[in-house]
ZARO-937223 format. One record per residue (C-alpha): residue number from 1; x, y, z. Coordinates in steps of 0.2 Angstrom, whole numbers. Each point is the difference from the previous one (the first is absolute). Example, Ala and Ser with C-alpha at 12.3 -4.5 7.8 and 13.67 -1.06 7.14 Angstrom:
BEGIN
SITE_1_62_-22_39
SITE_2_6_17_-3
This chain:
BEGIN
SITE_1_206_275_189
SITE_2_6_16_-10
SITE_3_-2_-10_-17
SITE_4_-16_-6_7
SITE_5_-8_16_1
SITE_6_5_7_-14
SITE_7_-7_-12_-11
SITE_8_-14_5_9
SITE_9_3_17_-4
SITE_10_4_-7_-21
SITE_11_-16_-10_1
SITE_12_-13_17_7
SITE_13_11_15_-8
SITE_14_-6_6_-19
SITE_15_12_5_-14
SITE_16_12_15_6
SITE_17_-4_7_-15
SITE_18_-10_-2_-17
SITE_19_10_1_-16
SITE_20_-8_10_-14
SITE_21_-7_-14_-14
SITE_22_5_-8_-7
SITE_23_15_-7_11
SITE_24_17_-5_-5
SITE_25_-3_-19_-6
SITE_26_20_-7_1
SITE_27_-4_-19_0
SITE_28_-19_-1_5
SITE_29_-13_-6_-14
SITE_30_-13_4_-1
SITE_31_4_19_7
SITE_32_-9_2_18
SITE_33_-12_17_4
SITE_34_15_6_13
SITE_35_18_-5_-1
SITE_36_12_11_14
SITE_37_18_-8_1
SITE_38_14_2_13
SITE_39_18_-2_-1
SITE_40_3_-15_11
SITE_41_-4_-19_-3
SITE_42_-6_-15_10
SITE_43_10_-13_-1
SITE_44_-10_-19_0
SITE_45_11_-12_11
SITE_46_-2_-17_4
SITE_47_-8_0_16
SITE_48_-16_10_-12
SITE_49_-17_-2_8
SITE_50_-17_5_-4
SITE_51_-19_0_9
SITE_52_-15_6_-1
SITE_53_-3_12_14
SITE_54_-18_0_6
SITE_55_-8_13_12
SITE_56_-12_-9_13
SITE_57_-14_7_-9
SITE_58_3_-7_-14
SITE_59_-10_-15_-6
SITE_60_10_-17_-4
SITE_61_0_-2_-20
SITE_62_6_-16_-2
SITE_63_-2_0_-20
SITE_64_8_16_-2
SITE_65_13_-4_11
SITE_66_4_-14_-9
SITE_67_1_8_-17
SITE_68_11_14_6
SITE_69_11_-16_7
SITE_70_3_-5_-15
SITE_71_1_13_-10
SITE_72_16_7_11
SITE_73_7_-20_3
SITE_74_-2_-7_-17
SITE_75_2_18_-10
SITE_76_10_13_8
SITE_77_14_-8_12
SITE_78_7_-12_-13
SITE_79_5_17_-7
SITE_80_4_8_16
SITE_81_9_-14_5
SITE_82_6_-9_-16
SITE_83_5_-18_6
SITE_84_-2_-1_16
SITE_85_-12_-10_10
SITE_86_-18_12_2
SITE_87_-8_-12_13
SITE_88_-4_6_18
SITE_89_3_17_-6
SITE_90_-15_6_7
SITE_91_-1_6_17
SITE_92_-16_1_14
SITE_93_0_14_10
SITE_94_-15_12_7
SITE_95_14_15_-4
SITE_96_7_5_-14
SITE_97_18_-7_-2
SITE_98_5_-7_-15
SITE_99_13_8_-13
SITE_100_-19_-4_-11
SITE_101_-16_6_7
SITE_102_-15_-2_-9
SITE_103_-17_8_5
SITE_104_-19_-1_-7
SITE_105_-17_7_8
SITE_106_-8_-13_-10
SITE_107_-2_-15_-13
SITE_108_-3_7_-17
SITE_109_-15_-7_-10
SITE_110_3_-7_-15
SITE_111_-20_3_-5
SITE_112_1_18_-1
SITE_113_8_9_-12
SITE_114_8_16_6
SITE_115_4_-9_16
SITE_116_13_10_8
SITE_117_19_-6_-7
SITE_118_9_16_6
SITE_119_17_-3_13
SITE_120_14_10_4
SITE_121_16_-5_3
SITE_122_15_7_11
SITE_123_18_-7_-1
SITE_124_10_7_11
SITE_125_19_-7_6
SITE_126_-9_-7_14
SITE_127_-12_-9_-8
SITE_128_-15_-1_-12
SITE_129_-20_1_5
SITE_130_-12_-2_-12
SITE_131_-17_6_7
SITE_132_-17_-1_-14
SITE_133_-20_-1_7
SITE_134_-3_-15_-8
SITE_135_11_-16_-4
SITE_136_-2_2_-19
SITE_137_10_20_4
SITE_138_14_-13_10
SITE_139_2_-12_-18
SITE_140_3_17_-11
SITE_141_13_6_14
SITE_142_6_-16_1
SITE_143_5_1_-21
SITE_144_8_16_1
SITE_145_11_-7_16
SITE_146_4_-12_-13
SITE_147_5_13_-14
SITE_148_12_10_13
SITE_149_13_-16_4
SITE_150_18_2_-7
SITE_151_11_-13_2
SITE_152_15_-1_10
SITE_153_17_-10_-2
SITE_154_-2_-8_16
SITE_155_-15_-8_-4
SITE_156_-14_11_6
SITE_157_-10_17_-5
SITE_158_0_16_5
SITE_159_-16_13_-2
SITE_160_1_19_-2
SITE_161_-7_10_12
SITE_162_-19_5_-9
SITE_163_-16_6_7
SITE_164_-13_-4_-11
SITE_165_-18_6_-1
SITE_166_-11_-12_-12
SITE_167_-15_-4_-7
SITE_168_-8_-5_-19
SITE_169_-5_12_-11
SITE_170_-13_-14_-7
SITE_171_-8_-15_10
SITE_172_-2_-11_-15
SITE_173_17_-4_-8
SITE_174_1_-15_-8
SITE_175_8_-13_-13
SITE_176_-11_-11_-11
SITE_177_8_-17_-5
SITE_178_-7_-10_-13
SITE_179_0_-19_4
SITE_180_-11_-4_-15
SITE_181_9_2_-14
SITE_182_15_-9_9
SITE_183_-1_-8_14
SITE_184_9_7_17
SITE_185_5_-12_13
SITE_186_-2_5_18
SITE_187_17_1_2
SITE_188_-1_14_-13
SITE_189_-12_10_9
SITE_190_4_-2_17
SITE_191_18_8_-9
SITE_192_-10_14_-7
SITE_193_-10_4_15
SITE_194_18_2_11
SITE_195_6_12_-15
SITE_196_-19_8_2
SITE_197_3_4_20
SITE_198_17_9_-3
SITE_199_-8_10_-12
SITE_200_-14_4_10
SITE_201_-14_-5_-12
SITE_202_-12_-10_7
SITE_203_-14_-6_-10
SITE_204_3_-15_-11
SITE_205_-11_-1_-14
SITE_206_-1_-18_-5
SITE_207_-5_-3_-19
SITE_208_-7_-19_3
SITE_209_-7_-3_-16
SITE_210_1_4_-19
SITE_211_-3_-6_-17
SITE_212_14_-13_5
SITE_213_-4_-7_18
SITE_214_-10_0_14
SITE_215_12_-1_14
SITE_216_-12_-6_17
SITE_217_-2_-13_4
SITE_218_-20_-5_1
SITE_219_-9_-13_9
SITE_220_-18_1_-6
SITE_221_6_4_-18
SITE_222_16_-10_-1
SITE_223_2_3_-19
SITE_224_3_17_2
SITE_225_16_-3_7
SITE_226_5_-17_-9
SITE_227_-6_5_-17
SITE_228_0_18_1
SITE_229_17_2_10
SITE_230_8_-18_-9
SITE_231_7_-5_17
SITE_232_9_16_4
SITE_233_-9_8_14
SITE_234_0_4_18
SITE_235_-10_-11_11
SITE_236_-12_10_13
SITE_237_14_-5_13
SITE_238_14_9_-8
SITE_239_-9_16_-4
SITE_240_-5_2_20
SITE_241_17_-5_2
SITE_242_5_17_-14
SITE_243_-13_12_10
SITE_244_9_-7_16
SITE_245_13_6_-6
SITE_246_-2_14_-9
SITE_247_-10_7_19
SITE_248_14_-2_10
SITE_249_9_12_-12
SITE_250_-14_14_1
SITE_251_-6_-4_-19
SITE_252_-16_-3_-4
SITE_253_-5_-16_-14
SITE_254_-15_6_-14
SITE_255_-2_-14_-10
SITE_256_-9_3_-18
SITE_257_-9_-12_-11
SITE_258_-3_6_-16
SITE_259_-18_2_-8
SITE_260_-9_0_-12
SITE_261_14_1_-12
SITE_262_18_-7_2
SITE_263_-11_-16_7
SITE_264_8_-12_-15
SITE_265_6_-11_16
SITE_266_-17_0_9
SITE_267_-8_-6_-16
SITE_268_13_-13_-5
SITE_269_-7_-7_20
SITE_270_-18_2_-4
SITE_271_-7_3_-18
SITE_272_-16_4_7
SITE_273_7_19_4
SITE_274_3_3_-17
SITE_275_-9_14_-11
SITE_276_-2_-11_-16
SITE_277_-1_-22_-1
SITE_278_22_-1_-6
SITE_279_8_-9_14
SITE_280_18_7_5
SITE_281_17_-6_6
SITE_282_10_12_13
SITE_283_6_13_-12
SITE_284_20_-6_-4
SITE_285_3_18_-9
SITE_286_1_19_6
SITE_287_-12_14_-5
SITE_288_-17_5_2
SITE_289_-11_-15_-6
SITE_290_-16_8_1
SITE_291_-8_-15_9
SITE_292_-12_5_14
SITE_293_-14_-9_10
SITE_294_-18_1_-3
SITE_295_-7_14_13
SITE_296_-17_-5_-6
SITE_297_-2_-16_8
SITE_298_-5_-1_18
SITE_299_10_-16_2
SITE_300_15_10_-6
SITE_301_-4_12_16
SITE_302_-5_-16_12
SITE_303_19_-9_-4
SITE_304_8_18_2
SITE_305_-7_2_16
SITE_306_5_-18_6
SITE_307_19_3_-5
SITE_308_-3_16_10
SITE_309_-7_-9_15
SITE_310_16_-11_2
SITE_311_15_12_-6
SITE_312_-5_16_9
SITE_313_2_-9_19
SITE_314_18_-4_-5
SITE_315_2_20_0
SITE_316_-3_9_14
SITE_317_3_16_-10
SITE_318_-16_11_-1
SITE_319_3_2_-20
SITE_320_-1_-12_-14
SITE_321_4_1_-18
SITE_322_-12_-5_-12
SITE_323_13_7_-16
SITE_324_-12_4_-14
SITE_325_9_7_-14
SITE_326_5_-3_-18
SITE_327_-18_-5_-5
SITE_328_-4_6_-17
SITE_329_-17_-9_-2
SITE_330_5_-8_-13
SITE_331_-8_-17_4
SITE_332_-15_8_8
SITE_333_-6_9_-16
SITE_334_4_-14_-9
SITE_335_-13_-12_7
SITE_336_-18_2_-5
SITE_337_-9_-6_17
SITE_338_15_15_11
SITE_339_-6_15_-14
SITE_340_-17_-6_4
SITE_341_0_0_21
SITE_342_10_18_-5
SITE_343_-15_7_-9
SITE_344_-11_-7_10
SITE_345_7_8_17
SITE_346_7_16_-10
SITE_347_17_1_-2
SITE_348_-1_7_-14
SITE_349_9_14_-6
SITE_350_-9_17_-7
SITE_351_-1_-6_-17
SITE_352_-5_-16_5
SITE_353_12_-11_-2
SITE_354_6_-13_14
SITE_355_11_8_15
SITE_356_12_-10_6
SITE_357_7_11_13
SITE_358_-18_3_6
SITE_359_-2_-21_4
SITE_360_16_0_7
SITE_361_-3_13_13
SITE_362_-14_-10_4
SITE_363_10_-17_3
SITE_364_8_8_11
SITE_365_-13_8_10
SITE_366_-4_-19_3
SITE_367_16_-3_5
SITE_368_2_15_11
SITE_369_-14_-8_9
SITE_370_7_-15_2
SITE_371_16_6_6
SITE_372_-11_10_11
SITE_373_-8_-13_7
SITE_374_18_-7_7
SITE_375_3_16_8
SITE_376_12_4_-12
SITE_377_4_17_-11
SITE_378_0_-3_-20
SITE_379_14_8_-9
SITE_380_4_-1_-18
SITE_381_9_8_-11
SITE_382_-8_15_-12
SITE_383_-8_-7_-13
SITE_384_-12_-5_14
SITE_385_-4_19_2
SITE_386_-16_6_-7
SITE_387_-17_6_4
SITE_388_-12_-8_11
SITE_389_15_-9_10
SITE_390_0_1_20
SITE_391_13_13_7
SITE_392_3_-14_12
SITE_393_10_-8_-16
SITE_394_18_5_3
SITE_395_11_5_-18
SITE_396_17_-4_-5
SITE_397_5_9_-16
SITE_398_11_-8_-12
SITE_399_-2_12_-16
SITE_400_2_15_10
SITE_401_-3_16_10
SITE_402_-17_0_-8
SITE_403_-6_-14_10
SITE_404_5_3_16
SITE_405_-5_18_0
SITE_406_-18_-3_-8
SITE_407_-1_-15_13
SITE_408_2_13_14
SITE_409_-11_15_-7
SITE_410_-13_-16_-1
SITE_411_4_-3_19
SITE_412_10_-18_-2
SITE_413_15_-3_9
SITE_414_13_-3_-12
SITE_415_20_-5_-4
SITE_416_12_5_-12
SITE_417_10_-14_-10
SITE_418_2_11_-17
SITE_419_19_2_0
SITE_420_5_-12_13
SITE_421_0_-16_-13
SITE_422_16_-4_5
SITE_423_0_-19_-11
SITE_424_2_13_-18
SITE_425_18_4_5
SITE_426_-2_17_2
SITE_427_13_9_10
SITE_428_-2_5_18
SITE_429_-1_17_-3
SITE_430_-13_-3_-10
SITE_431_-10_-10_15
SITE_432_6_16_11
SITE_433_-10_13_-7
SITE_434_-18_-4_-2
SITE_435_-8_6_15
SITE_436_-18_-4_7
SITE_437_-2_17_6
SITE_438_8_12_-10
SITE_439_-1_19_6
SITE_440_-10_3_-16
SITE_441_-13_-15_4
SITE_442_-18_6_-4
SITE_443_-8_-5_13
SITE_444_-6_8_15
SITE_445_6_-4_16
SITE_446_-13_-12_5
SITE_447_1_-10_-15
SITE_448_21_0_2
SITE_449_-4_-9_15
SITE_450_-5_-14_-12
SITE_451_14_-5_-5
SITE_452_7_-14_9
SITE_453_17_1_-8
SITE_454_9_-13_-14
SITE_455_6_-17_-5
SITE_456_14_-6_-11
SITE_457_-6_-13_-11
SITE_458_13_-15_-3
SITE_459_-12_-10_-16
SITE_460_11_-15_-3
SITE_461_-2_-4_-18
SITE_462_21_1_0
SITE_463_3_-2_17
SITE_464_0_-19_7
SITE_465_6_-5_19
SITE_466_16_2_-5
SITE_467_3_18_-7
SITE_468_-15_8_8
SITE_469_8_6_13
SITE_470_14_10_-13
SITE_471_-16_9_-10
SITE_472_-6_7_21
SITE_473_14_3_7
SITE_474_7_14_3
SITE_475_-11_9_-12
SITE_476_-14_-2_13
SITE_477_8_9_13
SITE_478_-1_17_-11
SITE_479_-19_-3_0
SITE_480_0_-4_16
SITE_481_9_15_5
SITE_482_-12_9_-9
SITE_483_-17_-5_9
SITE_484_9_2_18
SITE_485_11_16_0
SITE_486_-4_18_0
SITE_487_-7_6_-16
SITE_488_15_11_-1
SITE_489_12_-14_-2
SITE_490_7_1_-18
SITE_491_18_-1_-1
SITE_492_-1_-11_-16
SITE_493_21_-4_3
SITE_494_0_-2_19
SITE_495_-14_-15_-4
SITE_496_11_-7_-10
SITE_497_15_-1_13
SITE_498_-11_-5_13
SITE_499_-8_-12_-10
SITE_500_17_-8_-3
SITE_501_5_-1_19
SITE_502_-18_-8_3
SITE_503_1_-13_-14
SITE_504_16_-12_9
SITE_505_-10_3_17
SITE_506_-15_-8_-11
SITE_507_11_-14_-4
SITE_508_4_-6_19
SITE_509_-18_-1_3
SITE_510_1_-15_-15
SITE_511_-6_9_-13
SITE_512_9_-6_-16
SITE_513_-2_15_-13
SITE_514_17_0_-1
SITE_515_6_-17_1
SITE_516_-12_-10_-13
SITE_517_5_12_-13
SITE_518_18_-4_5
SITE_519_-3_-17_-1
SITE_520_-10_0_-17
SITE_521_15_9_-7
SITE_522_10_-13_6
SITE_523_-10_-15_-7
SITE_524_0_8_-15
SITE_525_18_4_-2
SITE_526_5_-16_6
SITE_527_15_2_10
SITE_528_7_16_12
SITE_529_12_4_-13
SITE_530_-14_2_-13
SITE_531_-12_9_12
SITE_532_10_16_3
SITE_533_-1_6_-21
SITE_534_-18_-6_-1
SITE_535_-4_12_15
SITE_536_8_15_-6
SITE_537_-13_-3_-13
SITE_538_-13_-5_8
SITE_539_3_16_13
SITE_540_-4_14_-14
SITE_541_-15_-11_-7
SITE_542_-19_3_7
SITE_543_-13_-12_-6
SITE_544_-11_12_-13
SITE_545_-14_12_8
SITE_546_-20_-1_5
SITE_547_-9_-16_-10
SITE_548_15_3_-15
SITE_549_6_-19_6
SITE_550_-15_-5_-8
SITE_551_2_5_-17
SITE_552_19_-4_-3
SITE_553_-3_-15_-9
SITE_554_4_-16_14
SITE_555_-18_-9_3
SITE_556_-1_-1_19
SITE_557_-12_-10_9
SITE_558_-2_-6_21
SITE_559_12_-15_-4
SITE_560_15_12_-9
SITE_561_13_-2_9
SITE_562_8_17_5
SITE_563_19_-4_1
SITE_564_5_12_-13
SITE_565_12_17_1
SITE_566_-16_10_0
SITE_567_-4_-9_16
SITE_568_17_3_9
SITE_569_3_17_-6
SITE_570_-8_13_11
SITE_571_-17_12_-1
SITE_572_12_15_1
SITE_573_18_-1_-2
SITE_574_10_9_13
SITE_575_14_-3_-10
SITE_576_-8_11_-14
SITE_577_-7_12_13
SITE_578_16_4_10
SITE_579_7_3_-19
SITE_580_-12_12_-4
SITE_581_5_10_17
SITE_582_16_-1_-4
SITE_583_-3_7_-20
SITE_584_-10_16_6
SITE_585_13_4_13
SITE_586_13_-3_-11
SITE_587_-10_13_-12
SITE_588_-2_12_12
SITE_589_18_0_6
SITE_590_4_3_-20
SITE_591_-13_13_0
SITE_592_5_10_15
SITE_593_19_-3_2
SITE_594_10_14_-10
SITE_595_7_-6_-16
SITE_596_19_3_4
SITE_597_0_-12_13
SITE_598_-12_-13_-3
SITE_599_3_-18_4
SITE_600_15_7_7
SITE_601_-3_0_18
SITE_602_-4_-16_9
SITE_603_-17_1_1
SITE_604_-2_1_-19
SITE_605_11_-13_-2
SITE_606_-6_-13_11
SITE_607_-17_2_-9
SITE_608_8_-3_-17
SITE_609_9_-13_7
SITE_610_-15_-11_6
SITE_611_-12_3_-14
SITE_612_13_-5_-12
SITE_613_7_-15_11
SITE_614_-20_-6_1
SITE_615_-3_2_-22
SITE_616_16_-8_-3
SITE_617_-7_-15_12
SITE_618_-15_0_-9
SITE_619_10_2_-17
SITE_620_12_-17_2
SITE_621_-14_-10_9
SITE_622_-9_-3_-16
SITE_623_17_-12_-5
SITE_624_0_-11_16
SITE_625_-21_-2_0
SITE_626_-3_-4_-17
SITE_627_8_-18_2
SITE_628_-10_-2_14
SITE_629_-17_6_-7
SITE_630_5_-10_-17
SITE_631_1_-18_10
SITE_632_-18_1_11
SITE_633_-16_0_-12
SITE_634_-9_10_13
SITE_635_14_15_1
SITE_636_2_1_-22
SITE_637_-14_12_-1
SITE_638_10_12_10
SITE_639_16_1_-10
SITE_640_-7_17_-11
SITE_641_-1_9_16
SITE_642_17_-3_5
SITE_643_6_5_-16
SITE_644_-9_16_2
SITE_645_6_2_17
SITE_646_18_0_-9
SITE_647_-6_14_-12
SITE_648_-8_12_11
SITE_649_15_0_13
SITE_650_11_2_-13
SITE_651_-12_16_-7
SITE_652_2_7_16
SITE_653_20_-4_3
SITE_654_4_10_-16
SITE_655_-13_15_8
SITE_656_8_1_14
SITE_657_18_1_-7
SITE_658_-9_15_-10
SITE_659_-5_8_18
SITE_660_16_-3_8
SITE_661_9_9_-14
SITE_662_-13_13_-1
SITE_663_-5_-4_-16
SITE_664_-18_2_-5
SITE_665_-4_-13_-11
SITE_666_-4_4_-19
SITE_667_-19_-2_-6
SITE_668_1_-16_-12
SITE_669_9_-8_14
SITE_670_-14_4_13
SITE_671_-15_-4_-12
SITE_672_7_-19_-6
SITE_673_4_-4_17
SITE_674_-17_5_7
SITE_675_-7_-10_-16
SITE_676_10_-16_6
SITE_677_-4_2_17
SITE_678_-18_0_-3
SITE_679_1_-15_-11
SITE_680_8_-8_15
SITE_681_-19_2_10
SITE_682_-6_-15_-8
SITE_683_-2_-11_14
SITE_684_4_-19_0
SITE_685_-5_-16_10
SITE_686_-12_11_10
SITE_687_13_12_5
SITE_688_4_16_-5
SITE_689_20_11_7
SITE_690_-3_10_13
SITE_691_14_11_-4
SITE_692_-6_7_-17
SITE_693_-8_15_6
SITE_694_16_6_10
SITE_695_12_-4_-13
SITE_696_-11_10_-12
SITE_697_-1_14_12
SITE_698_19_0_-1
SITE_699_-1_-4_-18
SITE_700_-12_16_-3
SITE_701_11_13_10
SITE_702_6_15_-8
């Protein structure tokens, strides 16, 4: 009876005591509002139950209920209680009394954005209550209970003692994958939607159509799918079965289907949308083709709306994307009878001359209506912005700040994706910092309140079902981080060890960002023996920045295989990273350290030791790899790099030699090894080493 009332007491008490912000993170990701840790642990035993504890006046939520069900059977006790059985776990009771009590005022609604998603959680040795006002707060909780679980040798978890005090900093925070340009199974996403709930996001912002497919399946226009998506697309089954899904984890489903431009798929279905008499096959090639519907033609309006009236009821979801970028007009100012219907209705520009950006802002008026008509919200990304559009038009800003602060000050709702582009293989700290409401925003404080938050964007021109999930994940997580925490949250290294305790717990939800690179390596190599040099390679490689992959000289079109190195070797190497960590503490030991006893202690010479240990690694690799990149015509075009590899840690071991005597080294030494280091940059098979800059930092030193 005593433990009864006391979970009584955990359930009704608040925090003992607020911790100043932002909290001590250890393990969780993202960091919550309000972190206070005890001393003590509770310790996850066999006999673990859980329930949801109702008060009387509570109505019965069956839907809900069901979602947090899952969430904590299929979710959280298979890491609470790895292996072991997790049926009839749950216990009925009108009293609090499980070692897991759960507690909601209400079901969440999915419909509303902002809906209330804040929890707080107390474990205590005793037990663990989780109490949120709505079901959608329970989900979030239920991700962090997730993050706190350390493994025991015996087979179970334990949990440290925590009260924490939650709730997002943004209510839109979402992930955009992009099924046109290659096609994502529903295995895939229903993968990426677990990896979404443990990060907390909770919009998924489903690019269905591009130049290169039309992913939905269509039944009063069934060539949109057969032609435009060329059998590769989800039937209207499967995609209630994704927004099912993606529900019961507290995450909303935005479709978008692009218009006017990137419509090279719609009009490879239906010539008829076109803007000039060519006829087009789905675009097999990357880029911005500059092919766009004809927004003069009522029937161009009449088919748009009948594509609307059957997709939008398979999305509950009060917003729908209608895309609306990368038009240049080109193929409108072309055409004689477009520049006419311009002039005619005025979209022109002062000196005349045809405005393409004034007829595009009025397609999509038409379409705002149309998508009005279905009781839904447009959004679109900035280019839409301009004069004479409805503030009922919500902006997503790709170029920049610009965007989403003019879309405000014109009274649109709008969300950041500038900076979060997480398919250019950038690093996450670059993902980290970009902030949709900087302290120095220029916006007042009504027009902050516009600004529904941020999405990363995953475009898949190099990213098929296979190694998708490697070009989120982790990286994600940073952004993610970003749009839930406190502002304040900034420890740019903490992310970083955070983010690698989250990326293996990623991994048991069946995320494979780790293992298909593993396994690419591995096919590559050719045997386990192989593998081991080629990945020591392949660790301080990263495929080359922003669009660059474009440009180096391999032709890529939708049928390109991508079973290459480049495709295995990760967006940013930790390998490289850790190095660089290691370089500038290793430089600032040798900096302060008195010169008498330098590298002398043990301190010193353990960071000798291991930077040293690492470049002679990296210096004798080049021998064992070359026989292996020689004998596969897919891994030749990497042998350069592995020769410079050689050559740089060899640079740096004759550097460091100079620093542990003390030596500084002479000028002409300096200034041809920085020379043939930087000759080393060039990049090769689409990949560029990692580990240049921190060699040359070591390189450079005085």
């Amino acid at each position: 009876m005593r433990y009864v009332l006391f979970l009584i007491a955990l359930l009704a008490a608040a925090p003992a005591f607020a911790q100043p912000a932002p909290p001590e993170a250890r393990m969780l990701l993202p960091v919550p509002t309000q972190a206070n840790w005890g001393r003590s642990r509770f310790t996850v035993k066999p006999d673990f139950t859980w329930q949801v504890f109702t008060p009387a006046q509570t109505a019965a939520t069956p839907a809900a209920d069901s979602a947090v069900a899952e969430a904590v059977e299929r979710l959280v006790l298979p890491v609470l209680l790895p292996g072991r059985p997790q049926a009839n776990r749950r216990r009925a009771s009108p009293l609090p009394t499980a070692a897991l009590v759960l507690q909601y005022g209400r079901p969440g609604s999915l419909l509303t954005v902002g809906e209330d998603e804040s929890y707080t959680l107390r474990v205590t040795p005793m037990g663990v209550a989780l109490n949120a006002p709505t079901h959608l707060g329970i989900l979030r909780g239920l991700a962090t209970l997730r993050e706190l679980a350390s493994p025991t040798k015996s087979g179970g978890s334990t949990l440290p003692e925590v009260d924490v005090v939650d709730a997002p900093r943004f209510p839109w925070r979402g992930l955009l994958i992009d099924a046109a340009r290659h096609f994502m199974p529903v295995s895939v996403v229903k993968r990426n939607l677990d990896g979404m709930w443990a990060t907390k996001l909770n919009v998924l912002h489903w690019h269905l159509s591009d130049d290169q497919g039309f992913r939905v399946e269509s039944k009063l226009f069934p060539r949109l799918h057969q032609v435009g998506g060329q059998g590769q697309y989800y039937t209207q089954r499967q995609i209630r079965e994704i927004v099912r899904y993606a529900g019961r984890r507290g995450i909303r489903v935005v479709p978008e289907l692009d218009m006017p431009g990137h419509a090279t798929a719609w009009l490879a279905a239906y010539p008829r949308l076109a803007s000039n008499d060519s006829t087009y096959g789905v675009a097999p090639r990357w880029g911005v083709l500059n092919i766009a519907m004809d927004p003069t033609r009522e029937t161009t309006y009449s088919f748009i709306d009948s594509v609307l009236s059957e997709v939008t009821p398979l999305f509950p979801d009060p917003y729908f994307h209608i895309g609306g970028d990368e038009n240049d007009g080109r193929q409108w100012r072309r055409n004689p009878r477009i520049v006419a219907y311009m002039k005619q209705q005025g979209y022109v520009t002062e000196k005349g001359l045809p405005d393409k950006h004034a007829l595009q802002t009025a397609f999509n008026r038409r379409v705002l209506a149309l998508v009005e008509k279905y009781q839904k919200r447009m959004v679109g990304w900035d280019e839409i912005l301009g004069p004479g559009l409805p503030a009922s038009a919500v902006i997503q800003s790709w170029r920049g700040k610009k965007g989403l602060y003019d879309a405000a000050k014109a009274g649109h709702q709008a969300i950041l994706s500038n900076g979060y582009y997480v398919d250019l293989n950038l690093t996450a700290a670059s993902h980290y910092a970009p902030d949709p409401l900087p302290q120095d925003a220029p916006l007042t404080p009504e027009q902050q309140k516009l600004i529904l938050g941020g999405e990363a964007t995953m475009w898949a021109e190099f990213a098929d079902s296979v190694i998708v999930d490697a070009r989120i994940w982790p990286r994600t997580a940073a952004v993610a981080e970003r749009l839930w925490s406190p502002a304040q949250v900034r420890d740019v290294p903490d992310m970083y060890r955070r983010l690698a305790l989250l990326s293996p717990q990623l991994e048991t939800l069946g995320l494979q960002h780790r293992k298909a690179p593993s396994q690419l390596l591995l096919q590559l190599a050719g045997s386990p023996a192989a593998v081991l040099p080629l990945r020591t390679l392949a660790q301080v490689l990263e495929p080359v920045k922003e669009y660059k992959r474009h440009f180096q000289g391999f032709k890529y079109t939708t049928q390109t295989p991508l079973n290459r190195l480049v495709d295995a070797a990760p967006a940013e190497s930790d390998v490289a990273r850790e190095f660089g960590a290691a370089v500038d503490k290793l430089l600032d030991y040798a900096r302060s350290a008195p010169a008498a006893t330098r590298f002398r202690d043990a301190n010193g010479r353990q960071q000798l030791t291991s930077l040293r240990e690492q470049l002679l690694q990296w210096q004798t690799n080049d021998a064992l790899v070359q026989p292996i990149l020689q004998q596969n015509s897919l891994l030749q075009e990497y042998a350069p790099l592995s020769v410079n590899l050689k050559t740089a840690a060899a640079l740096a071991l004759e550097r460091l030699a100079l620093l542990e005597k003390g030596q500084a080294p002479t000028a002409a030494w300096q200034t041809a090894a920085l020379k043939q280091l930087d000759a080393l940059k060039a990049p090769a098979g689409q990949t560029e080493l990692a580990v240049l800059p921190h060699l040359r930092r070591l390189v450079e030193t005085k």
